[in-house]
Residue, then its C-alpha position, 0 to 999 in steps of 0.5 A: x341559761x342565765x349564763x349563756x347570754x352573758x357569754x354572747x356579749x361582744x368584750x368591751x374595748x379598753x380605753x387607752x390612755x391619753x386618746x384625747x391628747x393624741x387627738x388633738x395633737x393629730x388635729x392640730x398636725x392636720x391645721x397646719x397642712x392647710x393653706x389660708x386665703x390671704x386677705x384679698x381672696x378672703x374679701x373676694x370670696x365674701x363679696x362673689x357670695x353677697x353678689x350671688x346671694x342678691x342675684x338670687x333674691x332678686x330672682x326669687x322676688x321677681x318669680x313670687x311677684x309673677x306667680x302671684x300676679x298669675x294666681x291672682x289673674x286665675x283666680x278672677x276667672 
């Protein structure tokens, strides 16, 4: 009995050799593939994301402050 669920266990993988330095080898292939901004997109792209996030909180201020000026005209009824 004992000996029929050790045999239903899946065979553990062999680890091979030298994995992890072709991993990285294939990470480091994969870098160079990839296609930098320059430093005039980069600073475009931070300054639309400032911009947007600013928007945003001005919305959000702007809902908060009518929502609590709402709550509170509710709550003198």
């Amino acid at each position: 009995m004992a000996n029929d669920k050790q045999s239903n266990k899946p065979a553990k993988k062999e680890k091979k050799p030298g994995r992890g330095r072709q991993f990285f080898k294939e990470v480091m292939g994969e870098l160079k593939k990839l296609s930098w901004p320059t430093k005039r997109e980069l600073v475009s792209y931070t300054l639309t994301v400032i911009g947007f996030i600013a928007l945003m909180a001005v919305i959000i201020y702007a809902l908060d402050l009518a929502f609590s000026e709402g709550l509170g005209l509710l709550a003198k009824l």
